[in-house]
N, C-alpha and C positions, 0 to 999 in steps of 0.2 A: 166439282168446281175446278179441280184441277186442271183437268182436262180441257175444260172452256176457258181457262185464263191461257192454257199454252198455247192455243189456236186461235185465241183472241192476238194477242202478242206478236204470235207465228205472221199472221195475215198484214195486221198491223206494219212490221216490218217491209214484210215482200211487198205490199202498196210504196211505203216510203222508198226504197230500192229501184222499185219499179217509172217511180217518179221522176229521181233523180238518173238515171239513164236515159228516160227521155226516147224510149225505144217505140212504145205505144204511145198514144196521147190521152193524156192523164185521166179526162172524163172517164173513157175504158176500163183503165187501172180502178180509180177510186168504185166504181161503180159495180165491179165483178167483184172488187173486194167486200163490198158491200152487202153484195149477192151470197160471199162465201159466213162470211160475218152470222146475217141471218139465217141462213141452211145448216151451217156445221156450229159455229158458236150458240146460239140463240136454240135451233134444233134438234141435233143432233144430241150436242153436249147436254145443254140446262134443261130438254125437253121444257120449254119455258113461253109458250104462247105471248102471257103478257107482255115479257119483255119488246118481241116484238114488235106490238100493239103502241107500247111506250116508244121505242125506236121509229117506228113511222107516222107516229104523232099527227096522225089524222085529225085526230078530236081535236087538235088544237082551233081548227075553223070554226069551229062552232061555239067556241068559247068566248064569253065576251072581253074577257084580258087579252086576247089576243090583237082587237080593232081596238079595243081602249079600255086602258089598264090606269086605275088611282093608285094599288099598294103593285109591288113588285111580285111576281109569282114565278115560282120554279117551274123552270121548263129542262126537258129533257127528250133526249134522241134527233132527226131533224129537225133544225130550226128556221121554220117555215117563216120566218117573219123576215131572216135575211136575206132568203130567197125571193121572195117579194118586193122588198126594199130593192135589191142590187137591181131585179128584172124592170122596174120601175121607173130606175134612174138611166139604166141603160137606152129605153126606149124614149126617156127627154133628152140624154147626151147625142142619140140616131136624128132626132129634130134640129137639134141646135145646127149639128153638124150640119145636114143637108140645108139648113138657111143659108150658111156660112157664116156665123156667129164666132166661133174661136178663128178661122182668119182674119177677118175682119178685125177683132181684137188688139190680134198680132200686129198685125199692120197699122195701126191707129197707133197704136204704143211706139212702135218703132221711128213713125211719123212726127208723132210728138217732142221722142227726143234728139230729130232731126238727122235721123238714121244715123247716129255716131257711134263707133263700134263701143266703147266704153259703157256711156250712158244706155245703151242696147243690152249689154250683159247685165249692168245692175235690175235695169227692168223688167230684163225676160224671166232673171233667175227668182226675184221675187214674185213676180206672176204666177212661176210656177208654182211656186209654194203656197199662193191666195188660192189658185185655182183647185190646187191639189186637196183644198180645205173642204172643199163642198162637191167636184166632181172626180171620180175614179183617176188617178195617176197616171193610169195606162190610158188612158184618154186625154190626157193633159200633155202628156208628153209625145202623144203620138201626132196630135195638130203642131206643138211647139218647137218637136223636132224639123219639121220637113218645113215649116216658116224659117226656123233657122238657117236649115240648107240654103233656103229661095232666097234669105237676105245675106248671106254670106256669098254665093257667087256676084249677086248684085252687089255688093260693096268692097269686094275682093278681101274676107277676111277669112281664117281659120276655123272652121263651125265648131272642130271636136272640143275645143275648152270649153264653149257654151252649152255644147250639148250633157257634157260631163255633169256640167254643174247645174244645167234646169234639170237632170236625172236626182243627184242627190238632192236637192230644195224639194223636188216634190214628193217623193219620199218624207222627207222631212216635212212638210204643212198639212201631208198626208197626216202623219203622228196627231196634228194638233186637234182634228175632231172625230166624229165618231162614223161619219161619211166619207171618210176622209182616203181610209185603206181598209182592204174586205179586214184585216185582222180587226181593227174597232170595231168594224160594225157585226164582226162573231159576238167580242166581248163587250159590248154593248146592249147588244138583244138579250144575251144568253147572262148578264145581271144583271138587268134593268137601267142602265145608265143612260143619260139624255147627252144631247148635240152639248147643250151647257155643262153640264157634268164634264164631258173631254175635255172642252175648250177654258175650264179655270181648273182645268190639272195639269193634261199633256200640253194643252196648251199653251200655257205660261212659257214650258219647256222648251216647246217651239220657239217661241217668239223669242227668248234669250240665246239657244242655240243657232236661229235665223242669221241674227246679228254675227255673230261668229263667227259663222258657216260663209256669207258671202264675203266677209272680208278676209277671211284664208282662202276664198278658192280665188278670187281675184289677186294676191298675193303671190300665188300659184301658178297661175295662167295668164300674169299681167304680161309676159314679154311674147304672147301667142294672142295678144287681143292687139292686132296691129292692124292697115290694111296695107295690103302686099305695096312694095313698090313706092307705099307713100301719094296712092292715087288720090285725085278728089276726086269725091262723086256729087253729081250734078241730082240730087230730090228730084226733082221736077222728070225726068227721064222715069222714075220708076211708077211701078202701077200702083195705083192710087187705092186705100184702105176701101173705098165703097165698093171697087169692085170685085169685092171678094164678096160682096151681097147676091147672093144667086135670085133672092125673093124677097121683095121688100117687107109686105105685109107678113110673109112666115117670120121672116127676120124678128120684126116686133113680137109676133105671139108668142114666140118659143123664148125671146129674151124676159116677159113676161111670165112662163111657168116657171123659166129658171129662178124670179125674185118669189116666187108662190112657194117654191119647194125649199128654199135659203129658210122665208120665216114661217113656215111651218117647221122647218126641223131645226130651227132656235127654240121656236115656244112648245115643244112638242111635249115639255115636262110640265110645261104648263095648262096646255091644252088637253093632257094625258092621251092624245089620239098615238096609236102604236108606230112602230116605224112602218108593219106592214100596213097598217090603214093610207100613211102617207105616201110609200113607194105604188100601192096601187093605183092611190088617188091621181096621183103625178103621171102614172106609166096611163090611163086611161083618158085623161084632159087632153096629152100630147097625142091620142091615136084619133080622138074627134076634132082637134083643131088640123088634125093632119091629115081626113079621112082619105084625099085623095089618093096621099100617097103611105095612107097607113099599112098598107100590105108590104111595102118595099122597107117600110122600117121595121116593122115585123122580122121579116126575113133577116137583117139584120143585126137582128139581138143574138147577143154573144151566150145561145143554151148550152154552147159547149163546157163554159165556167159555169150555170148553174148545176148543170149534170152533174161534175167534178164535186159542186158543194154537197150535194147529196150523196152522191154515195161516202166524202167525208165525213159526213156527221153520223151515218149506220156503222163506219168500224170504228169514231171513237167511241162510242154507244158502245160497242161492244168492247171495250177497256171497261168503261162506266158500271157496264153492268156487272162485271166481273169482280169487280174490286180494286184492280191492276193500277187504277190511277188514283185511289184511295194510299195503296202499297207506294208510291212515287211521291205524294204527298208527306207519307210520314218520314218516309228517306231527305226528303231535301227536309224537315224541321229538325230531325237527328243532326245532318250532317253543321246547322246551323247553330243548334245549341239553343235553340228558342232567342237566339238572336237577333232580332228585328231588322239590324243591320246589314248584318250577314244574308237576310234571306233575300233582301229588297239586291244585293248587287249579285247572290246565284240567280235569281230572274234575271236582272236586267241582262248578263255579261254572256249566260248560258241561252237564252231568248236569242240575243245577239249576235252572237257565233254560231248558231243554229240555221237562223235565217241568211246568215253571207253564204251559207252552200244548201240550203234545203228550201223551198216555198214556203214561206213563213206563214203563208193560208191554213194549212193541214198542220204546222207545228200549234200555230194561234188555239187551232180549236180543242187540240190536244189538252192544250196547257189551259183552260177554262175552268175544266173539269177541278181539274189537282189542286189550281188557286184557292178552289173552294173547298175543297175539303182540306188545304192548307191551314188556310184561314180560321178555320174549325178548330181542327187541332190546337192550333197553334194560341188565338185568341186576339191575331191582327185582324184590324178591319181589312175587308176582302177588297175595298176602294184602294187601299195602297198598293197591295200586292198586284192589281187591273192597272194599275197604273204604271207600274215598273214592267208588266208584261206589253202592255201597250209598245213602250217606248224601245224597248228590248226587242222586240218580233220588227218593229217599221224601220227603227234606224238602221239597226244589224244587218238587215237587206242592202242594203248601201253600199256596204263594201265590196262586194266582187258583181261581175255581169248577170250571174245568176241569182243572184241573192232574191230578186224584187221582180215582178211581170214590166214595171217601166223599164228597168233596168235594160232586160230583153228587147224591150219595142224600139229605145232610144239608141240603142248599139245598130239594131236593126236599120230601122231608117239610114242612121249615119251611114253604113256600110254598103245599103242599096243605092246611094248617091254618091259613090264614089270615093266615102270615105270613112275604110274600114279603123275599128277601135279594138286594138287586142288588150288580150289578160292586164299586161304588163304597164300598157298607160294606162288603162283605168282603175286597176289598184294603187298604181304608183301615188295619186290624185288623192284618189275619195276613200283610200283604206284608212289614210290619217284624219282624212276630216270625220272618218265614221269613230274613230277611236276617240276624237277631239268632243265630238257632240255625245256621245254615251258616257265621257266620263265627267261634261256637265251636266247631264242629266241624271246621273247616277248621285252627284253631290246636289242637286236639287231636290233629289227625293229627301233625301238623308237630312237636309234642313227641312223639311217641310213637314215632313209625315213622321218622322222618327222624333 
Protein backbone atom coordinates (compact mmCIF):
# COMPACT_ATOMS: atom_id res chain seq x y z
CA UNK A 1 0.00 0.00 0.00
CA UNK A 2 2.99 1.96 0.32
CA UNK A 3 3.89 1.86 -2.58
CA UNK A 4 0.55 2.85 -4.21
CA UNK A 5 0.05 5.83 -1.87
CA UNK A 6 3.59 7.26 -3.22
CA UNK A 7 2.64 6.87 -6.79
CA UNK A 8 -0.70 7.83 -6.24
CA UNK A 9 0.49 11.28 -4.57
CA UNK A 10 3.66 11.23 -6.93
CA UNK A 11 1.11 11.52 -10.15
CA UNK A 12 -1.21 13.42 -8.26
CA UNK A 13 1.21 16.25 -7.93
CA UNK A 14 3.16 16.19 -11.61
CA UNK A 15 -0.85 16.50 -13.02
CA UNK A 16 -1.20 19.70 -10.67
CA UNK A 17 2.28 21.08 -11.92
CA UNK A 18 1.63 20.08 -15.14
CA UNK A 19 -1.54 22.21 -15.05
CA UNK A 20 -0.35 25.07 -13.58
CA UNK A 21 2.40 25.63 -16.35
CA UNK A 22 0.15 25.46 -18.84
CA UNK A 23 2.69 23.82 -21.16
CA UNK A 24 0.31 20.92 -22.55
CA UNK A 25 -3.33 21.33 -22.55
CA UNK A 26 -4.71 20.14 -19.54
CA UNK A 27 -7.27 17.37 -21.06
CA UNK A 28 -3.66 15.74 -21.91
CA UNK A 29 -2.20 16.12 -18.58
CA UNK A 30 -5.41 14.96 -16.55
CA UNK A 31 -5.96 12.16 -18.81
CA UNK A 32 -2.24 10.37 -19.16
CA UNK A 33 -2.32 10.99 -15.49
CA UNK A 34 -5.27 9.15 -15.42
CA UNK A 35 -3.81 6.43 -17.68
CA UNK A 36 -0.85 6.31 -15.15
CA UNK A 37 -3.24 6.27 -12.06
CA UNK A 38 -4.91 3.02 -13.40
CA UNK A 39 -1.66 1.15 -14.81
CA UNK A 40 0.80 1.76 -12.05
CA UNK A 41 -1.40 2.72 -9.01
CA UNK A 42 -4.45 0.53 -9.30
CA UNK A 43 -2.16 -2.27 -11.22
CA UNK A 44 0.97 -2.43 -10.87
CA UNK A 45 1.00 -1.40 -7.07
CA UNK A 46 -2.58 -2.86 -5.35
CA UNK A 47 -2.74 -5.67 -8.16
CA UNK A 48 -6.53 -4.49 -7.51
CA UNK A 49 -8.90 -5.10 -10.57
CA UNK A 50 -11.98 -3.84 -8.54
CA UNK A 51 -10.65 -0.76 -7.84
CA UNK A 52 -10.55 0.00 -11.23
CA UNK A 53 -13.93 -1.33 -12.10
CA UNK A 54 -15.03 1.20 -9.02
CA UNK A 55 -12.83 3.97 -10.69
CA UNK A 56 -14.50 3.85 -14.24
CA UNK A 57 -17.82 3.37 -12.86
CA UNK A 58 -19.36 2.03 -15.70
CA UNK A 59 -22.11 0.32 -13.82
CA UNK A 60 -23.26 3.52 -12.71
CA UNK A 61 -25.64 3.62 -16.26
CA UNK A 62 -27.56 0.98 -15.37
CA UNK A 63 -28.31 1.87 -12.06
CA UNK A 64 -31.57 3.36 -11.36
CA UNK A 65 -30.11 6.11 -8.69
CA UNK A 66 -28.22 7.23 -11.22
CA UNK A 67 -31.61 8.80 -13.77
CA UNK A 68 -33.67 9.01 -10.47
CA UNK A 69 -32.60 8.76 -7.09
CA UNK A 70 -35.24 9.11 -3.68
CA UNK A 71 -32.38 8.56 -0.86
CA UNK A 72 -28.79 9.78 -1.64
CA UNK A 73 -26.28 7.03 -2.62
CA UNK A 74 -22.52 6.83 -2.59
CA UNK A 75 -20.86 7.21 -5.66
CA UNK A 76 -17.35 6.81 -6.32
CA UNK A 77 -14.47 7.06 -9.08
CA UNK A 78 -15.98 9.04 -12.27
CA UNK A 79 -18.72 10.98 -11.82
CA UNK A 80 -20.67 10.36 -14.87
CA UNK A 81 -23.53 12.28 -13.78
CA UNK A 82 -21.49 15.73 -14.05
CA UNK A 83 -20.28 14.69 -17.21
CA UNK A 84 -23.64 14.68 -18.55
CA UNK A 85 -25.06 17.56 -16.86
CA UNK A 86 -22.06 19.92 -18.09
CA UNK A 87 -22.27 18.10 -21.78
CA UNK A 88 -25.98 18.90 -21.63
CA UNK A 89 -25.91 22.33 -20.78
CA UNK A 90 -23.09 23.11 -23.06
CA UNK A 91 -25.19 21.93 -26.14
CA UNK A 92 -28.36 24.40 -24.79
CA UNK A 93 -25.73 27.34 -24.17
CA UNK A 94 -24.26 26.26 -28.47
CA UNK A 95 -28.48 26.97 -29.23
CA UNK A 96 -28.89 29.87 -27.34
CA UNK A 97 -25.84 31.35 -28.68
CA UNK A 98 -26.37 30.64 -32.31
CA UNK A 99 -30.17 32.27 -31.89
CA UNK A 100 -28.52 35.15 -30.55
CA UNK A 101 -30.29 35.06 -27.30
CA UNK A 102 -27.29 36.45 -24.72
CA UNK A 103 -26.90 39.45 -27.33
CA UNK A 104 -29.88 40.38 -27.54
CA UNK A 105 -30.06 40.34 -23.70
CA UNK A 106 -27.19 42.53 -23.52
CA UNK A 107 -28.56 45.04 -25.70
CA UNK A 108 -32.15 45.11 -24.49
CA UNK A 109 -30.74 45.77 -21.00
CA UNK A 110 -28.47 48.42 -21.91
CA UNK A 111 -31.45 49.92 -24.10
CA UNK A 112 -33.54 50.09 -21.17
CA UNK A 113 -31.29 51.84 -19.24
CA UNK A 114 -30.77 54.28 -21.95
CA UNK A 115 -27.27 53.20 -22.57
CA UNK A 116 -25.88 55.45 -19.57
CA UNK A 117 -22.63 54.29 -18.67
CA UNK A 118 -23.67 54.15 -14.72
CA UNK A 119 -26.88 52.49 -14.83
CA UNK A 120 -25.11 50.06 -17.71
CA UNK A 121 -22.39 48.86 -14.97
CA UNK A 122 -25.17 48.28 -12.18
CA UNK A 123 -26.91 46.24 -14.81
CA UNK A 124 -24.51 44.33 -16.58
CA UNK A 125 -22.65 43.36 -13.21
CA UNK A 126 -25.68 42.09 -11.79
CA UNK A 127 -26.59 40.22 -14.94
CA UNK A 128 -23.76 38.55 -14.55
CA UNK A 129 -24.11 37.32 -11.49
CA UNK A 130 -28.09 36.12 -12.44
CA UNK A 131 -26.73 34.72 -15.39
CA UNK A 132 -23.84 33.01 -13.79
CA UNK A 133 -26.65 31.32 -11.48
CA UNK A 134 -27.89 28.86 -14.08
CA UNK A 135 -25.44 29.10 -17.03
CA UNK A 136 -21.44 28.21 -16.91
CA UNK A 137 -19.43 31.52 -16.15
CA UNK A 138 -17.26 31.01 -18.89
CA UNK A 139 -20.12 31.39 -21.12
CA UNK A 140 -21.60 34.31 -19.28
CA UNK A 141 -18.78 36.30 -19.56
CA UNK A 142 -17.52 35.47 -22.76
CA UNK A 143 -21.06 37.04 -24.48
CA UNK A 144 -20.90 39.92 -21.70
CA UNK A 145 -17.45 40.73 -22.19
CA UNK A 146 -17.37 41.44 -26.06
CA UNK A 147 -21.10 43.46 -25.53
CA UNK A 148 -19.20 45.36 -23.22
CA UNK A 149 -16.43 46.11 -25.67
CA UNK A 150 -19.26 46.87 -28.51
CA UNK A 151 -20.93 49.32 -26.05
CA UNK A 152 -17.93 50.98 -24.74
CA UNK A 153 -16.40 52.10 -28.08
CA UNK A 154 -20.19 53.12 -28.96
CA UNK A 155 -20.45 55.26 -26.03
CA UNK A 156 -16.91 56.25 -25.57
CA UNK A 157 -16.30 54.61 -22.11
CA UNK A 158 -13.53 52.52 -20.39
CA UNK A 159 -14.72 48.78 -20.73
CA UNK A 160 -11.81 47.28 -18.36
CA UNK A 161 -13.77 48.44 -14.80
CA UNK A 162 -16.81 46.74 -16.19
CA UNK A 163 -15.25 43.93 -17.55
CA UNK A 164 -13.38 43.51 -13.98
CA UNK A 165 -16.29 43.56 -12.12
CA UNK A 166 -19.07 41.30 -14.59
CA UNK A 167 -15.69 38.78 -14.11
CA UNK A 168 -15.93 38.88 -10.15
CA UNK A 169 -20.15 39.06 -9.95
CA UNK A 170 -20.10 35.97 -12.04
CA UNK A 171 -17.89 34.11 -10.18
CA UNK A 172 -19.73 35.24 -7.46
CA UNK A 173 -23.58 34.12 -8.61
CA UNK A 174 -21.69 31.27 -9.82
CA UNK A 175 -21.25 30.37 -5.91
CA UNK A 176 -24.85 30.70 -5.42
CA UNK A 177 -26.22 27.51 -7.07
CA UNK A 178 -25.28 24.24 -7.96
CA UNK A 179 -25.18 24.92 -12.03
CA UNK A 180 -23.64 27.61 -11.26
CA UNK A 181 -19.68 26.70 -11.38
CA UNK A 182 -18.19 23.06 -12.44
CA UNK A 183 -16.88 23.02 -8.58
CA UNK A 184 -20.80 22.81 -7.31
CA UNK A 185 -21.84 20.75 -9.59
CA UNK A 186 -18.51 18.13 -8.59
CA UNK A 187 -19.93 18.68 -5.06
CA UNK A 188 -23.39 18.48 -5.63
CA UNK A 189 -23.43 15.18 -7.68
CA UNK A 190 -20.83 13.63 -5.57
CA UNK A 191 -23.26 14.34 -2.09
CA UNK A 192 -26.42 14.30 -3.29
CA UNK A 193 -27.32 18.11 -3.02
CA UNK A 194 -30.15 19.81 -5.20
CA UNK A 195 -30.26 23.36 -7.23
CA UNK A 196 -32.42 24.29 -3.81
CA UNK A 197 -29.93 22.88 -1.41
CA UNK A 198 -27.17 25.67 -2.90
CA UNK A 199 -29.43 28.37 -3.34
CA UNK A 200 -30.83 28.57 0.66
CA UNK A 201 -26.92 27.95 1.64
CA UNK A 202 -24.36 29.46 -0.76
CA UNK A 203 -26.92 31.23 -1.85
CA UNK A 204 -27.99 33.42 0.93
CA UNK A 205 -24.16 34.20 0.88
CA UNK A 206 -24.33 35.30 -2.47
CA UNK A 207 -26.99 37.43 -2.34
CA UNK A 208 -25.63 39.39 0.83
CA UNK A 209 -22.10 39.44 -0.63
CA UNK A 210 -23.74 40.60 -4.20
CA UNK A 211 -24.84 43.67 -2.43
CA UNK A 212 -21.31 44.49 -1.17
CA UNK A 213 -19.43 43.36 -3.94
CA UNK A 214 -21.13 45.94 -6.39
CA UNK A 215 -21.06 48.72 -4.19
CA UNK A 216 -17.15 48.48 -3.49
CA UNK A 217 -16.31 47.78 -6.99
CA UNK A 218 -18.36 50.85 -8.22
CA UNK A 219 -16.75 52.77 -5.29
CA UNK A 220 -13.66 51.56 -6.96
CA UNK A 221 -14.09 52.31 -10.54
CA UNK A 222 -16.51 55.24 -10.18
CA UNK A 223 -13.99 57.86 -11.44
CA UNK A 224 -13.20 55.24 -14.75
CA UNK A 225 -17.13 54.89 -15.39
CA UNK A 226 -17.10 58.14 -17.28
CA UNK A 227 -17.53 58.84 -21.16
CA UNK A 228 -14.58 60.24 -22.60
CA UNK A 229 -14.67 63.78 -23.51
CA UNK A 230 -18.04 64.35 -21.87
CA UNK A 231 -19.80 63.13 -25.23
CA UNK A 232 -23.51 62.62 -25.65
CA UNK A 233 -24.66 59.93 -27.37
CA UNK A 234 -27.47 60.09 -29.60
CA UNK A 235 -29.60 55.97 -28.72
CA UNK A 236 -31.25 56.18 -31.95
CA UNK A 237 -27.71 55.90 -34.01
CA UNK A 238 -26.88 52.60 -32.34
CA UNK A 239 -28.11 49.07 -33.52
CA UNK A 240 -31.13 48.13 -32.25
CA UNK A 241 -31.38 44.87 -29.45
CA UNK A 242 -33.57 42.83 -32.30
CA UNK A 243 -30.81 42.72 -34.32
CA UNK A 244 -28.74 40.68 -32.65
CA UNK A 245 -31.84 38.06 -33.32
CA UNK A 246 -30.04 35.91 -35.98
CA UNK A 247 -33.62 33.54 -36.05
CA UNK A 248 -36.56 34.40 -34.80
CA UNK A 249 -38.42 31.25 -34.27
CA UNK A 250 -34.87 29.57 -32.89
CA UNK A 251 -34.68 32.60 -30.84
CA UNK A 252 -38.14 31.38 -29.05
CA UNK A 253 -37.28 27.64 -28.82
CA UNK A 254 -34.10 27.80 -27.31
CA UNK A 255 -35.38 30.84 -24.82
CA UNK A 256 -37.99 28.08 -24.13
CA UNK A 257 -35.47 25.06 -23.08
CA UNK A 258 -33.59 27.49 -21.29
CA UNK A 259 -37.04 28.15 -18.82
CA UNK A 260 -37.55 23.91 -19.10
CA UNK A 261 -33.93 23.41 -17.82
CA UNK A 262 -34.17 26.62 -14.84
CA UNK A 263 -37.46 24.57 -13.34
CA UNK A 264 -36.37 21.27 -13.81
CA UNK A 265 -33.23 21.91 -11.99
CA UNK A 266 -35.19 23.93 -9.00
CA UNK A 267 -37.69 21.02 -8.64
CA UNK A 268 -35.18 18.49 -9.20
CA UNK A 269 -35.22 17.52 -5.27
CA UNK A 270 -38.48 17.30 -5.84
CA UNK A 271 -38.93 15.49 -8.81
CA UNK A 272 -35.89 13.19 -7.63
CA UNK A 273 -34.97 13.08 -11.56
CA UNK A 274 -30.94 13.09 -11.38
CA UNK A 275 -28.86 16.01 -12.70
CA UNK A 276 -27.72 13.36 -15.35
CA UNK A 277 -31.28 12.58 -16.45
CA UNK A 278 -31.85 16.51 -16.83
CA UNK A 279 -28.41 17.53 -18.54
CA UNK A 280 -29.38 14.64 -20.99
CA UNK A 281 -32.79 15.55 -21.28
CA UNK A 282 -31.92 19.28 -22.03
CA UNK A 283 -28.54 18.36 -24.32
CA UNK A 284 -31.20 16.11 -26.45
CA UNK A 285 -34.54 18.42 -26.88
CA UNK A 286 -32.02 21.27 -27.95
CA UNK A 287 -30.26 18.73 -30.90
CA UNK A 288 -34.10 18.03 -32.21
CA UNK A 289 -35.44 21.48 -32.09
CA UNK A 290 -31.96 22.11 -33.85
CA UNK A 291 -31.74 19.35 -36.09
CA UNK A 292 -30.76 21.39 -38.79
CA UNK A 293 -28.08 22.70 -37.54
CA UNK A 294 -27.42 20.03 -34.80
CA UNK A 295 -24.13 18.62 -36.25
CA UNK A 296 -22.50 22.32 -36.21
CA UNK A 297 -23.45 22.52 -32.37
CA UNK A 298 -22.20 19.18 -31.87
CA UNK A 299 -18.94 20.28 -33.14
CA UNK A 300 -19.02 22.86 -30.86
CA UNK A 301 -19.23 21.22 -27.56
CA UNK A 302 -16.33 22.02 -25.35
CA UNK A 303 -14.92 17.76 -25.07
CA UNK A 304 -11.85 19.24 -24.36
CA UNK A 305 -13.27 20.25 -20.43
CA UNK A 306 -15.21 16.94 -20.30
CA UNK A 307 -11.94 15.04 -21.27
CA UNK A 308 -10.08 17.06 -18.54
CA UNK A 309 -12.97 15.99 -16.07
CA UNK A 310 -12.39 12.47 -16.60
CA UNK A 311 -9.30 11.85 -16.47
CA UNK A 312 -9.77 14.13 -13.03
CA UNK A 313 -11.88 12.11 -11.31
CA UNK A 314 -9.43 8.52 -12.22
CA UNK A 315 -6.30 10.26 -10.16
CA UNK A 316 -8.33 11.55 -7.34
CA UNK A 317 -9.68 7.93 -7.26
CA UNK A 318 -6.52 7.03 -6.86
CA UNK A 319 -5.86 9.35 -3.57
CA UNK A 320 -9.54 7.68 -2.52
CA UNK A 321 -8.50 4.53 -2.85
CA UNK A 322 -5.33 4.59 -1.26
CA UNK A 323 -6.31 6.11 1.76
CA UNK A 324 -4.21 9.47 1.21
CA UNK A 325 -7.24 11.66 1.36
CA UNK A 326 -8.65 9.73 4.46
CA UNK A 327 -4.69 10.81 5.91
CA UNK A 328 -5.71 14.74 4.81
CA UNK A 329 -8.95 14.44 6.51
CA UNK A 330 -7.59 13.35 9.89
CA UNK A 331 -4.70 16.18 9.61
CA UNK A 332 -6.91 19.09 9.03
CA UNK A 333 -9.45 17.63 12.29
CA UNK A 334 -6.01 17.46 14.37
CA UNK A 335 -4.78 20.65 13.36
CA UNK A 336 -8.36 22.05 14.41
CA UNK A 337 -8.93 20.53 17.50
CA UNK A 338 -12.34 19.25 16.67
CA UNK A 339 -13.20 22.65 16.43
CA UNK A 340 -16.06 23.46 14.24
CA UNK A 341 -14.97 26.81 13.88
CA UNK A 342 -11.71 26.45 13.05
CA UNK A 343 -12.24 23.84 10.44
CA UNK A 344 -15.17 25.72 8.51
CA UNK A 345 -12.35 28.92 8.10
CA UNK A 346 -9.21 26.16 7.23
CA UNK A 347 -11.90 25.20 4.20
CA UNK A 348 -13.00 28.35 3.40
CA UNK A 349 -9.43 30.37 3.58
CA UNK A 350 -7.14 27.19 2.42
CA UNK A 351 -10.06 26.38 -0.74
CA UNK A 352 -9.50 30.07 -1.31
CA UNK A 353 -6.03 30.69 -1.70
CA UNK A 354 -5.81 27.52 -3.55
CA UNK A 355 -8.02 28.49 -6.09
CA UNK A 356 -6.45 32.32 -6.79
CA UNK A 357 -3.42 30.26 -8.38
CA UNK A 358 -4.54 26.55 -9.11
CA UNK A 359 -8.12 25.57 -11.13
CA UNK A 360 -10.28 25.29 -8.56
CA UNK A 361 -12.01 22.32 -10.77
CA UNK A 362 -9.37 19.61 -9.91
CA UNK A 363 -8.71 21.21 -6.21
CA UNK A 364 -13.01 21.11 -5.80
CA UNK A 365 -12.80 17.40 -6.56
CA UNK A 366 -9.91 16.77 -4.57
CA UNK A 367 -11.46 18.29 -1.53
CA UNK A 368 -14.96 16.06 -1.80
CA UNK A 369 -13.44 13.17 -0.90
CA UNK A 370 -11.62 14.48 2.49
CA UNK A 371 -14.92 16.62 3.38
CA UNK A 372 -16.26 13.28 3.86
CA UNK A 373 -14.31 11.52 5.59
CA UNK A 374 -13.82 14.79 7.56
CA UNK A 375 -17.12 14.92 8.42
CA UNK A 376 -16.90 11.24 9.76
CA UNK A 377 -14.31 11.69 11.79
CA UNK A 378 -15.07 14.66 13.02
CA UNK A 379 -18.96 14.29 13.70
CA UNK A 380 -19.94 17.77 11.68
CA UNK A 381 -22.60 17.49 9.17
CA UNK A 382 -20.97 17.07 5.92
CA UNK A 383 -23.80 20.07 4.53
CA UNK A 384 -21.44 22.57 6.40
CA UNK A 385 -18.26 21.60 5.55
CA UNK A 386 -19.87 21.49 1.31
CA UNK A 387 -20.79 24.65 2.00
CA UNK A 388 -17.54 26.40 3.18
CA UNK A 389 -15.79 24.33 0.33
CA UNK A 390 -18.38 25.60 -2.06
CA UNK A 391 -17.70 29.29 -1.23
CA UNK A 392 -13.98 28.78 -0.69
CA UNK A 393 -12.97 26.97 -4.22
CA UNK A 394 -15.65 29.77 -6.41
CA UNK A 395 -14.92 33.04 -4.58
CA UNK A 396 -10.97 32.40 -4.09
CA UNK A 397 -10.79 32.18 -7.90
CA UNK A 398 -11.52 35.75 -8.10
CA UNK A 399 -8.59 37.04 -7.08
CA UNK A 400 -5.98 36.83 -9.64
CA UNK A 401 -6.33 36.12 -13.60
CA UNK A 402 -5.87 32.72 -13.28
CA UNK A 403 -7.60 31.78 -10.43
CA UNK A 404 -11.25 30.95 -12.47
CA UNK A 405 -11.66 29.79 -16.44
CA UNK A 406 -13.88 33.32 -16.66
CA UNK A 407 -11.32 34.96 -15.23
CA UNK A 408 -9.12 33.68 -18.36
CA UNK A 409 -11.98 34.30 -21.07
CA UNK A 410 -12.64 38.00 -19.62
CA UNK A 411 -8.90 39.20 -19.63
CA UNK A 412 -8.94 37.51 -22.87
CA UNK A 413 -11.65 39.19 -24.93
CA UNK A 414 -10.51 42.58 -23.18
CA UNK A 415 -7.06 42.28 -24.54
CA UNK A 416 -8.17 40.85 -28.09
CA UNK A 417 -9.95 44.31 -28.43
CA UNK A 418 -7.50 46.28 -27.76
CA UNK A 419 -7.55 46.48 -24.37
CA UNK A 420 -5.12 44.55 -22.49
CA UNK A 421 -5.48 43.85 -18.37
CA UNK A 422 -2.32 43.04 -16.52
CA UNK A 423 -1.57 41.25 -13.17
CA UNK A 424 -1.30 44.44 -11.45
CA UNK A 425 -4.90 46.17 -12.25
CA UNK A 426 -6.63 43.26 -11.63
CA UNK A 427 -5.53 42.30 -8.39
CA UNK A 428 -5.19 45.77 -7.39
CA UNK A 429 -9.38 45.67 -7.82
CA UNK A 430 -10.86 42.25 -7.12
CA UNK A 431 -7.99 40.92 -4.68
CA UNK A 432 -9.70 43.12 -1.83
CA UNK A 433 -13.08 42.63 -3.04
CA UNK A 434 -12.28 38.71 -2.86
CA UNK A 435 -10.84 39.18 0.60
CA UNK A 436 -14.05 41.38 1.40
CA UNK A 437 -16.56 38.67 0.25
CA UNK A 438 -14.70 35.48 1.86
CA UNK A 439 -14.47 37.14 5.11
CA UNK A 440 -18.34 37.66 4.94
CA UNK A 441 -18.82 34.61 4.07
CA UNK A 442 -16.75 33.13 6.47
CA UNK A 443 -18.68 35.00 9.45
CA UNK A 444 -22.04 33.79 7.72
CA UNK A 445 -21.08 30.27 8.07
CA UNK A 446 -20.09 30.75 11.66
CA UNK A 447 -23.57 32.35 12.49
CA UNK A 448 -25.41 30.00 10.78
CA UNK A 449 -24.09 26.50 10.94
CA UNK A 450 -21.93 26.76 13.97
Amino acid sequence: MVAAQTFAVIIFVGMFIMIVLDKIERQYVTLGSGILTLGVVFGLCMKNGSAIVRTLALGDFFKKDFWYQVEESESAGINWATIIFIAGMMLMVEGMAKAGFFRWLCMKIAFLVKCKTVPVFFTFTILAAVLSMFIDSITVIMFLAAVTVELAHLLKFNPIPMILSEIFCANLGGSATMCGDPPNIIIGTSLGFSFFDFLMNTGIAAGISLVVSVLFLYLAFRKDLVTKDGEKIDISKLPKPSEAITNKKDFIISSIIFGCAVVLLITHGTTHLTVATIGLFIGIITLIANAKHAAEILKKVDYKTLLFFIGLFIVVSGLEETDILDKIAKFIENISGGDVKLMIAIIVWVSAIASAFVDNIPFAATMVPVIKNLAVASGTPISTLAWALAIGTDIGGSATPIGASANVVGTSVAAKNGHPISWGRYCKKLAPATVIVLTISTIYLFVRYV
